[in-house]
C-alpha positions in Angstrom: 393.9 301.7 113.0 396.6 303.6 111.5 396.2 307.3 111.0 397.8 310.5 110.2 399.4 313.0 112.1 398.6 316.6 111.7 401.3 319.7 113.6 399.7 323.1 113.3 402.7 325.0 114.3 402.4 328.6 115.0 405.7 330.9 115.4 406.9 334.1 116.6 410.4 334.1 116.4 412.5 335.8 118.5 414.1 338.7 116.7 417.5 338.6 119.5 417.8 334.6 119.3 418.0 334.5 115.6 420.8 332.0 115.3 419.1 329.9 118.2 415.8 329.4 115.7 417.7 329.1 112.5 419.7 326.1 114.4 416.3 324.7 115.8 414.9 325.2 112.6 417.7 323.1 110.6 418.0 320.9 112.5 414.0 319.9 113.2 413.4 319.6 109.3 416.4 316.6 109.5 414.8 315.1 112.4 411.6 315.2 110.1 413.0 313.2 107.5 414.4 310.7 109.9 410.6 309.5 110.6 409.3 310.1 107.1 407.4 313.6 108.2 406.5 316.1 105.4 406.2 319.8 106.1 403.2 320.2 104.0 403.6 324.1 103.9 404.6 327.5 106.0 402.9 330.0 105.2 405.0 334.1 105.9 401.9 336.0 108.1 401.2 339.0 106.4 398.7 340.8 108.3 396.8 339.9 111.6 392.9 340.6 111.0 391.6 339.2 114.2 393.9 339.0 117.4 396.5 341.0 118.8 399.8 339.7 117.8 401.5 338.7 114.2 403.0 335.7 114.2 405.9 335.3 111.9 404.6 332.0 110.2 402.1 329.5 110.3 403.8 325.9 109.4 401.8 322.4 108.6 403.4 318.9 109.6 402.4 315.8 107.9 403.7 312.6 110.2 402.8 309.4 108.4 402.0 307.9 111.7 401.3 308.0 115.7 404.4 306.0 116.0 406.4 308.1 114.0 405.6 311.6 116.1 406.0 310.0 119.3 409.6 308.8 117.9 410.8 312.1 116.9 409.3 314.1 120.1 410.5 311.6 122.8 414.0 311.3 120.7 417.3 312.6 122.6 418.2 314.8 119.3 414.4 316.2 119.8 415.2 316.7 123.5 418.9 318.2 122.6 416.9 321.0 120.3 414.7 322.3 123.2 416.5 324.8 124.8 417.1 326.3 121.0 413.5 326.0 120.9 412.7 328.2 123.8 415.3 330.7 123.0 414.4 331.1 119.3 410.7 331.7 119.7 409.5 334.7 121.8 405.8 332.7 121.5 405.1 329.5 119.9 401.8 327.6 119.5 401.8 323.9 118.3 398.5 321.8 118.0 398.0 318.5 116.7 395.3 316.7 114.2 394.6 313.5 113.4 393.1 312.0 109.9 
């Protein structure tokens, strides 16, 4: 059975690393289109009503298959991006869905 795959990405960028996340950034939404995967939509965080941090956005990640995620997360590019990854986020949350 072929399904959907579903990232729930939560970020808090790192205000000192800009240019780190704006490189990660790029460069993730071409890695996107090398496996077909749609951001569906980030949302800007406004206001936190329950918790005790603001995260910068909340981003959804439409993959069009299993196979197609595990390609782009076990890619060298993917693997490349990481340390950009860890220096442009001060916090980041990613959880995945399937339909």
């Amino acid at each position: 059975m072929n399904f959907k795959i579903f990232l729930i990405i939560i970020g808090f960028v790192n205000p000192q690393e800009r240019e780190s996340f704006d490189h990660y950034a790029t460069n993730m939404r071409t890695l996107y289109e090398t496996v077909d995967a749609t951001v569906v939509e980030k949302y800007p965080i406004a206001q936190t009503i329950v918790g005790d941090e603001k995260p910068d956005f909340i981003m959804v990640v439409e993959f069009p298959s299993q196979e197609a995620f595990v390609k782009l997360f076990s890619s060298e590019e993917y693997k490349k991006l990481v340390p950009y990854r860890e220096k442009g986020f001060k916090k980041l949350e990613v959880f995945v869905s399937k339909k």
